[in-house]
C-alpha positions in Angstrom: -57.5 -57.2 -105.3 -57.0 -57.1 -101.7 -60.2 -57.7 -99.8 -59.4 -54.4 -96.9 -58.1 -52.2 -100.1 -61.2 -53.3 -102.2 -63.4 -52.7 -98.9 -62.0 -49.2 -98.5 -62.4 -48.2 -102.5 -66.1 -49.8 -102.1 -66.9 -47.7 -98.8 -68.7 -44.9 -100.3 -70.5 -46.9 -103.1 -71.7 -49.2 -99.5 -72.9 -46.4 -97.4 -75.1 -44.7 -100.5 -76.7 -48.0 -100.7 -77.8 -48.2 -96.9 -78.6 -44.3 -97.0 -80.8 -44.9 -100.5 -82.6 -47.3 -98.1 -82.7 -45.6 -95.0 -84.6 -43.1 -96.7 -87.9 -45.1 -96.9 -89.6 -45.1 -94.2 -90.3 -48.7 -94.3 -92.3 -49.5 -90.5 -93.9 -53.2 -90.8 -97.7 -52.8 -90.8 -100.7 -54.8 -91.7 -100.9 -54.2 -95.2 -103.9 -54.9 -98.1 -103.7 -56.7 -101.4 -100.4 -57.3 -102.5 -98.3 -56.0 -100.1 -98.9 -57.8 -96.7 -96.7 -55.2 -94.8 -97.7 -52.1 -96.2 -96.3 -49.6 -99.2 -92.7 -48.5 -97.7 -91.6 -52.3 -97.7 -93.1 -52.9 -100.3 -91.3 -50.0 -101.6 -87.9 -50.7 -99.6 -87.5 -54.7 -100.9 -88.4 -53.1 -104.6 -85.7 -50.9 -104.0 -82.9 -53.4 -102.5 -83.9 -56.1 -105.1 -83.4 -53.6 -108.3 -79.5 -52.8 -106.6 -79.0 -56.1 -106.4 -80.1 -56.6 -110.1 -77.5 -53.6 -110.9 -74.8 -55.7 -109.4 -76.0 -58.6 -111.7 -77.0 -60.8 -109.5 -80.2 -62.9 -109.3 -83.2 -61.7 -107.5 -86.7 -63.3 -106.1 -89.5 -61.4 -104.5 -91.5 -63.8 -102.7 -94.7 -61.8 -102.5 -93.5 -58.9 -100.8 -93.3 -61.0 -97.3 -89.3 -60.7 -98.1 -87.1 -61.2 -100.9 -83.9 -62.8 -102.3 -80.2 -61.7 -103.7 -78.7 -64.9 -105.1 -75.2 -65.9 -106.2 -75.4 -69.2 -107.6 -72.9 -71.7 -106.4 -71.6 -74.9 -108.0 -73.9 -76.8 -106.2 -77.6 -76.5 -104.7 -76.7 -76.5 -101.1 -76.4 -72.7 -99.7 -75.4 -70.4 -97.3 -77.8 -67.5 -96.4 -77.2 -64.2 -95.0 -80.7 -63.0 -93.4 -81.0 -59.3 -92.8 -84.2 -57.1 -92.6 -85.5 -54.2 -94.5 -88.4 -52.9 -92.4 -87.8 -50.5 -88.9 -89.3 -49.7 -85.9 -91.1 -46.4 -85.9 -89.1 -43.3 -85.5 -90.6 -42.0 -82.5 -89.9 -38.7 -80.8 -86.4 -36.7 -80.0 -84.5 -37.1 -82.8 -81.8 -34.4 -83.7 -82.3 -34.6 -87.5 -84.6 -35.6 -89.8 -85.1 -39.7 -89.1 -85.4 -40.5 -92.8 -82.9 -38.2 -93.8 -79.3 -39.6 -93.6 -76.6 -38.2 -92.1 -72.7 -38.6 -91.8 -70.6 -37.6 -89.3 -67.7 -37.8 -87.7 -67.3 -41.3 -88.9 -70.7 -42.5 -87.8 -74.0 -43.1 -89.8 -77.2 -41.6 -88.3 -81.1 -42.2 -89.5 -83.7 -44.5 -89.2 -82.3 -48.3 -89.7 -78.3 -47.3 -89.9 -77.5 -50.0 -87.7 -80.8 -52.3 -87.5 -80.8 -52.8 -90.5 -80.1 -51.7 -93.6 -76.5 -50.1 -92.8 -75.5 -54.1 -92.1 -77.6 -55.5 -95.2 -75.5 -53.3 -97.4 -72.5 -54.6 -95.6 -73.8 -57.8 -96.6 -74.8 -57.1 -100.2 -70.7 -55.7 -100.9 -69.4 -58.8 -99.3 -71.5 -60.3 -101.8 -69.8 -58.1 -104.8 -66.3 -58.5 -104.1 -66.7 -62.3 -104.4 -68.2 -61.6 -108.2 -66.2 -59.2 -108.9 -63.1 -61.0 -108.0 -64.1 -64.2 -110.1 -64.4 -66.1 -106.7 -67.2 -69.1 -107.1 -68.1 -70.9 -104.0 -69.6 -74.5 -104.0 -72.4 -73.1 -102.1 -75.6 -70.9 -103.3 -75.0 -67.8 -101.1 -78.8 -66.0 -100.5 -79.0 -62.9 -99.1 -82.2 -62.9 -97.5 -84.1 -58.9 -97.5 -87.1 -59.4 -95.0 -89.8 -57.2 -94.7 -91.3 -58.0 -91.3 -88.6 -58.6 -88.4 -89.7 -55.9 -86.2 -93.3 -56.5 -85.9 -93.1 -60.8 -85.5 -91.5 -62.4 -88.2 -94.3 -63.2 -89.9 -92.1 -62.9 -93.0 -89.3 -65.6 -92.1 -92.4 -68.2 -91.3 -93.8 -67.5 -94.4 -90.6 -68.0 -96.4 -89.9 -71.2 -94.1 -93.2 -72.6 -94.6 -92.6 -72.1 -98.7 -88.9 -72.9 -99.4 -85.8 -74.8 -97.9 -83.6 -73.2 -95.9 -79.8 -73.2 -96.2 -77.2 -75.7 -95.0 -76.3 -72.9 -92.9 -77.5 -69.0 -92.1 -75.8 -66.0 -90.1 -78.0 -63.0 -89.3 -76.6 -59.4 -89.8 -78.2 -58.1 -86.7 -76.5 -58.7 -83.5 -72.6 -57.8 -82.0 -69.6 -59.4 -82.5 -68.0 -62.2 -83.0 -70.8 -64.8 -82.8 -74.3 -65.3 -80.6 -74.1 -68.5 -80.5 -78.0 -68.4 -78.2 -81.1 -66.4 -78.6 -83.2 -65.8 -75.0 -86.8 -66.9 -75.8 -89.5 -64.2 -76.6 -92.4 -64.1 -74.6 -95.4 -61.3 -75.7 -98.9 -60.4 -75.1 -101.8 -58.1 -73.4 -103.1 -57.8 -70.0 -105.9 -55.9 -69.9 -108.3 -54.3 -67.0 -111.7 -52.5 -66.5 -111.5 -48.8 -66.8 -112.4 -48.2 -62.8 -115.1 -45.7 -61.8 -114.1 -42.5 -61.1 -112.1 -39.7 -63.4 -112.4 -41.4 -66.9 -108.5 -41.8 -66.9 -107.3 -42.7 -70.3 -103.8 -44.0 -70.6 -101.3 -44.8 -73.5 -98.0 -45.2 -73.6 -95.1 -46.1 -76.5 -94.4 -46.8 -79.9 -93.3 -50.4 -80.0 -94.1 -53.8 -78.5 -90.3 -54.7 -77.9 -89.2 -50.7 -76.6 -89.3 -49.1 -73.8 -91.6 -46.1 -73.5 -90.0 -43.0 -73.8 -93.5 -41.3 -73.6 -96.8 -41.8 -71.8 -100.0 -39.9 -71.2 -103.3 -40.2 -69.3 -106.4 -38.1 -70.1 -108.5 -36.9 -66.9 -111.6 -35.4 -66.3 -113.5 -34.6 -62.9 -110.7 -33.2 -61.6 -109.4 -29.5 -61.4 -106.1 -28.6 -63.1 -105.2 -27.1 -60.1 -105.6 -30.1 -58.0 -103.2 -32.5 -60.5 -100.4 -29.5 -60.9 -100.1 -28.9 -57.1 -99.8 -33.2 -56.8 -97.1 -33.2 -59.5 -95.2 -30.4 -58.4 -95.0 -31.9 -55.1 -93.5 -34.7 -57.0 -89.3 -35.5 -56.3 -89.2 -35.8 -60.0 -91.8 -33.3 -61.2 -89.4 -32.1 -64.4 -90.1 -35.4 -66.0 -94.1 -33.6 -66.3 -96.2 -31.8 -67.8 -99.8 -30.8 -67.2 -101.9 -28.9 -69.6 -105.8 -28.2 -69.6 -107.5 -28.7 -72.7 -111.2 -29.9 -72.3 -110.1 -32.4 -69.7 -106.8 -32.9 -67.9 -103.7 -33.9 -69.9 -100.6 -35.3 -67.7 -97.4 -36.4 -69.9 -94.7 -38.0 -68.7 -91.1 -38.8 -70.2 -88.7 -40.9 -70.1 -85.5 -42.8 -72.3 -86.0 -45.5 -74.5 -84.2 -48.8 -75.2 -84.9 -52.0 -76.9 -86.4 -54.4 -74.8 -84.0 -56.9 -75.2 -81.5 -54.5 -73.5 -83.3 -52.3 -71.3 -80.5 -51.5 -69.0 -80.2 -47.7 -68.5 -83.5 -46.8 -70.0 -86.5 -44.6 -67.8 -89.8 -46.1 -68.6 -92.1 -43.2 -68.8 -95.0 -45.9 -68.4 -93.9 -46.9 -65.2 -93.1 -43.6 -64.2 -96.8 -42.3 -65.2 -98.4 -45.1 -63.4 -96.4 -44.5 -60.2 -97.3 -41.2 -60.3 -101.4 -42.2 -60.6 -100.7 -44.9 -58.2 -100.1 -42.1 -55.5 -102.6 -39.8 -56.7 -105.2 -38.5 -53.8 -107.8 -37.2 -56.1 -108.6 -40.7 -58.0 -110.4 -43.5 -56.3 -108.4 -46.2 -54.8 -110.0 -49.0 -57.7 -108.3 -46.5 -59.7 -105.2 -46.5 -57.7 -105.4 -50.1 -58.1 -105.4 -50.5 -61.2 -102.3 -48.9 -62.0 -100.5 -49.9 -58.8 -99.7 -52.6 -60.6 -98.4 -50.9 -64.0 -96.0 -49.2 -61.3 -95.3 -52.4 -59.5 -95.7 -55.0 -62.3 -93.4 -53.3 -64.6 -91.1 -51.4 -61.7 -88.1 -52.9 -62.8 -86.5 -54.4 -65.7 -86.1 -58.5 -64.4 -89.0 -59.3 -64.0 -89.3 -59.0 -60.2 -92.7 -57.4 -59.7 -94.6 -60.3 -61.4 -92.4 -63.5 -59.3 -90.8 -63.6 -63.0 -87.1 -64.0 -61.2 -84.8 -66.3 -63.6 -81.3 -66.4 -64.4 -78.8 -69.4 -66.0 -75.4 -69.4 -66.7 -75.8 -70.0 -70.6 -78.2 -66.9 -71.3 -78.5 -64.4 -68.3 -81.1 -62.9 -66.0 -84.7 -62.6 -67.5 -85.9 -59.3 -69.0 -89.5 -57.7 -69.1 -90.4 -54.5 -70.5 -94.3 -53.1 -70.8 -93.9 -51.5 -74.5 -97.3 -50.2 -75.3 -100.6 -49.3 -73.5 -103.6 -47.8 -74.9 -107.1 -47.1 -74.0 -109.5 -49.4 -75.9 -113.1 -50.5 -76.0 -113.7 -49.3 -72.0 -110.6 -51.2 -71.0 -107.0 -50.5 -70.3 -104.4 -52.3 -72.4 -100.9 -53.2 -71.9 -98.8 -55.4 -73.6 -95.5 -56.9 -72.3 -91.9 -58.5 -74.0 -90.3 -61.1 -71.8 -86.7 -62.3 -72.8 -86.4 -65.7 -70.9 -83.1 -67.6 -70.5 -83.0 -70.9 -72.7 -83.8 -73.1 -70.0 -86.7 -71.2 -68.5 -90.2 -72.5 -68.8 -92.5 -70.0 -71.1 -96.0 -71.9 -69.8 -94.6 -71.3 -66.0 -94.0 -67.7 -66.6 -97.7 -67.5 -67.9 -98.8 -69.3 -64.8 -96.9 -67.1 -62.5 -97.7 -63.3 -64.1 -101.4 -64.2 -64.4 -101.4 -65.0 -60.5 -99.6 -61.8 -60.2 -102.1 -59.9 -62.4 -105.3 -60.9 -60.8 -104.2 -59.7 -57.6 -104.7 -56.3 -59.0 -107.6 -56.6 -61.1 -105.9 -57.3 -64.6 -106.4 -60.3 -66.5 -103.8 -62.0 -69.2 -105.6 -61.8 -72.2 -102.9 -63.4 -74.2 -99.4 -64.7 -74.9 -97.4 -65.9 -77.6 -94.1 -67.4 -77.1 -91.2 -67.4 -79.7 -88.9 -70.5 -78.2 -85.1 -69.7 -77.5 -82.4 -71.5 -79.4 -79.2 -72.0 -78.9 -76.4 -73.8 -80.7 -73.1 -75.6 -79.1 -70.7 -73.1 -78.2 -67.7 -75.5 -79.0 -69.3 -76.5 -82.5 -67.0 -76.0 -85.4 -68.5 -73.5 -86.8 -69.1 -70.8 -83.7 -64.9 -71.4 -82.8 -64.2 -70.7 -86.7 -65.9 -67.4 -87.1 -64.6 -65.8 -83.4 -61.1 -66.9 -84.3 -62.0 -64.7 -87.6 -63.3 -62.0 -85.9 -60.6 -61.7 -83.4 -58.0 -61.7 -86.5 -59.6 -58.8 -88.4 -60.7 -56.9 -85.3 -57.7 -57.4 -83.0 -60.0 -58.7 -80.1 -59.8 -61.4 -78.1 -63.6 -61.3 -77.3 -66.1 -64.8 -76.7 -68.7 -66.5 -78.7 -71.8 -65.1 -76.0 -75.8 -65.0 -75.6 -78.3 -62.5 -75.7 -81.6 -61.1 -75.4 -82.3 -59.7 -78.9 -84.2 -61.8 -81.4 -83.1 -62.3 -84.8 -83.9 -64.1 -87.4 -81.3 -66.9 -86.2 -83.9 -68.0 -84.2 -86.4 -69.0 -87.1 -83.5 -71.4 -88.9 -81.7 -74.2 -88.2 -78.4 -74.5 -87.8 -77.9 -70.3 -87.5 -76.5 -67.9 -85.6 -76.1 -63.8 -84.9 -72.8 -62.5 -86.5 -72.4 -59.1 -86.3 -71.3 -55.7 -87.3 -71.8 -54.2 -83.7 -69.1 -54.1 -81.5 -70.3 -55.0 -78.1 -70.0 -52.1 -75.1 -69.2 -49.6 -78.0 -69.7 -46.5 -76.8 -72.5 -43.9 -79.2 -71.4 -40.4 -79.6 -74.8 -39.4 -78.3 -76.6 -38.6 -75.0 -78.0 -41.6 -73.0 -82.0 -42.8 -74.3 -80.0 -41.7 -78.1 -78.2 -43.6 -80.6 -79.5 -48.0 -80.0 -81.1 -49.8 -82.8 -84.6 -48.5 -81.3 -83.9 -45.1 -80.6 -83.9 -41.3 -81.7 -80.3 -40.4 -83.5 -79.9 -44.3 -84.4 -76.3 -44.9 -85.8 -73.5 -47.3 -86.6 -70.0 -46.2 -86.7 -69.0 -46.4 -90.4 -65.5 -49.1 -89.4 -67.9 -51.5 -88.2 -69.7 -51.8 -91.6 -66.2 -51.6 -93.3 -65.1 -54.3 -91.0 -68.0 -56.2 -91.4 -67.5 -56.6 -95.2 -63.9 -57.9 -94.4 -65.4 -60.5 -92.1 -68.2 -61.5 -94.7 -66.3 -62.0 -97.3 -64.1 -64.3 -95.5 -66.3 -66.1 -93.4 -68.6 -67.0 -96.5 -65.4 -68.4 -97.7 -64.7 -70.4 -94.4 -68.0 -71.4 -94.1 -68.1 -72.7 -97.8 -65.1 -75.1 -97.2 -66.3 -76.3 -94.0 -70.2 -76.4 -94.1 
């Protein structure tokens, strides 16, 4: 059968498999026993593996850190497709139900539609038409189901460490037509004293690698009057609220964005902790101390800290502060770097903990996942955009990027798809991305994904 009239008879069978997994709410967490990311991917990769088994293809659960969908080829050399199964947590301001899928208008809306389980259905059917159709390759193609993307890749190490991976890999997770480079991931904590004064409390997020679209701090001796007259006095005083409750409550919102791609996001973090930076009723160690949460984190580049980097093969250097909490009598705040391959990750530690120190905060720790990048002449990366820009009509280049996939854990991979880069969501701004409330993918790009799959697994058969 014709692979767009086959796509377009398998289009409904496609989406009710990414909506029968969008409905677990499958968030990565540290997990007991048998399950080392906790019971909804556990429940998620059970799930994914028994459709696969319906299809008749072969199956392996590798101890709930991820799990495989294998059509055997006529040799032992493979291809792998590497998509996740696990989400970032919902968070706040969705329109509907998160875990509850929706359709419309063309577009697919719920927890995961477009990172990832909408694309590792896309996946799976370009998987089916090749069985269906009688079509054997010489390669072993794996579809790879992991459980822990969003909180580390913990999974993909453990599967490396414990089996060989293929010849060649794309990941499911990224725009087209190919990433051919992967900026380098740079995390960890600062932490600071709580200072003397009003026993502020602070928190802020949901996720390590998103930007806060929420943050509070807890008060005490202080009058409610005092911090509503300072807020209202505020420029932006709609963005909060002040309630009295047993002690002072001050929230502040924002719009969130994966940290990868923060442009056009409002940290609520670094909106809260301008606001307390200014504040006349706390003591200045306390204006200190988050002086430089407002100045650190100010803006999205890195600026505040002397982070300043850009290179012509990967872009300008990204830093979002994703979480803070109140811990133990100290403040904590984590931070996500995205470094351009040719940055230096041990000079960027250098250079914030300077920057830190100056304001009482100490780096408690990093941990640095290394860019990669493969050649953007290769073979391979000219093959699949000269695909893409015949099934899509585009004319668009191989390019680089922020995000982190799984590319970056294999050799010889790279970033292939569904998205369609600068594609507008039919939602309002903070609403819609991979990491936000309303997540969604535009049905055609999954459609169109399938056609690319299936030929690019044939492409990449004959030339891998």
């Amino acid at each position: 059968m014709d692979v767009k009239e086959w796509v377009l008879d398998q289009r409904d069978n496609m989406l009710d498999t990414a909506m029968e997994l969008m409905k677990i709410r499958s968030v990565s967490e540290p997990g007991t026993g048998e399950h080392p990311y906790g019971e909804g991917c556990a429940l998620v990769l059970d799930r994914a593996l028994e459709i696969g088994r319906s299809m008749g293809f072969e199956t392996e659960n590798h101890g709930y850190h991820c799990g495989s969908i294998l059509m055997p080829g006529r040799t032992g050399k493979e291809i792998g497709m590497f998509v996740h199964l696990d989400v970032v947590h919902e968070g706040n301001g969705w329109s509907t139900d998160p875990y509850v899928p929706v359709v419309k208008d063309g577009w697919l809306y719920g927890r995961g539609s477009a990172d990832n389980k909408g694309p590792a259905a896309a996946a799976l059917y370009s998987m089916k038409y090749l069985k269906e159709q009688g079509i054997r390759l010489e390669h072993t193609i794996r579809l790879y189901l992991g459980c822990s993307e969003e909180r580390g890749m913990e999974d993909i190490e453990y599967y490396t460490s414990h089996y060989p991976t293929p010849e060649f890999s794309f990941t499911p997770d990224a725009s087209f037509p190919v990433c051919y480079g992967e900026k380098g991931i740079l995390e960890g904590e600062f932490s600071c004293g709580i200072p003397e004064g009003h026993g502020a409390m602070f928190s802020a997020g949901v996720a390590s690698n998103a930007v806060p679209a929420e943050a509070r701090v807890y008060l005490d001796q202080v009058a409610c009057e005092t911090v509503r007259a300072y807020v209202d006095s505020l420029e932006n005083r709609q963005d909060f609220t002040v309630s009295d409750n047993g002690g002072i409550l001050v929230k502040a919102s924002g719009k969130t964005a994966h940290a990868a791609f923060p442009e056009g996001s409002d940290s609520a973090a670094v909106k809260l902790a301008h606001m307390l930076a200014g504040a006349p009723f706390l003591t200045e160690e306390e204006r200190t101390c988050f002086r430089f949460l407002d100045q650190g984190f100010a803006d999205y580049y890195g600026e505040g800290m002397n982070l300043r980097f850009e290179d012509s093969l990967s872009g300008r250097l990204t830093l979002v502060g994703g979480m803070a909490r109140t811990e133990r009598g100290r403040f904590i705040q984590n931070f996500n770097i995205r470094y351009p391959v040719t940055a230096d990750a041990a000079s960027l530690v250098e250079q914030m903990s300077a920057a830190a120190r100056q304001y009482g905060w100490i780096l408690d720790w990093s941990r640095d996942n290394p860019p990669c990048v493969i050649d953007p002449e290769s073979p391979v990366v000219k093959e699949l955009t000269a695909l893409c820009s015949q099934v899509l009509g585009t004319e668009d280049k191989a390019y680089s990027m922020g995000g982190g996939t799984y590319a970056r854990k294999l050799p010889n991979a790279v970033a292939f798809g569904p998205g369609i880069r600068g594609q507008k969501k039919p939602c309002p701004p903070g609403h819609g991305g991979g990491h936000q409330p309303d997540e969604c993918v535009r049905i055609e790009n999954l459609t169109n994904a399938m056609v690319i799959y299936i030929e690019a697994l044939k492409r990449l058969d004959a030339l891998i």
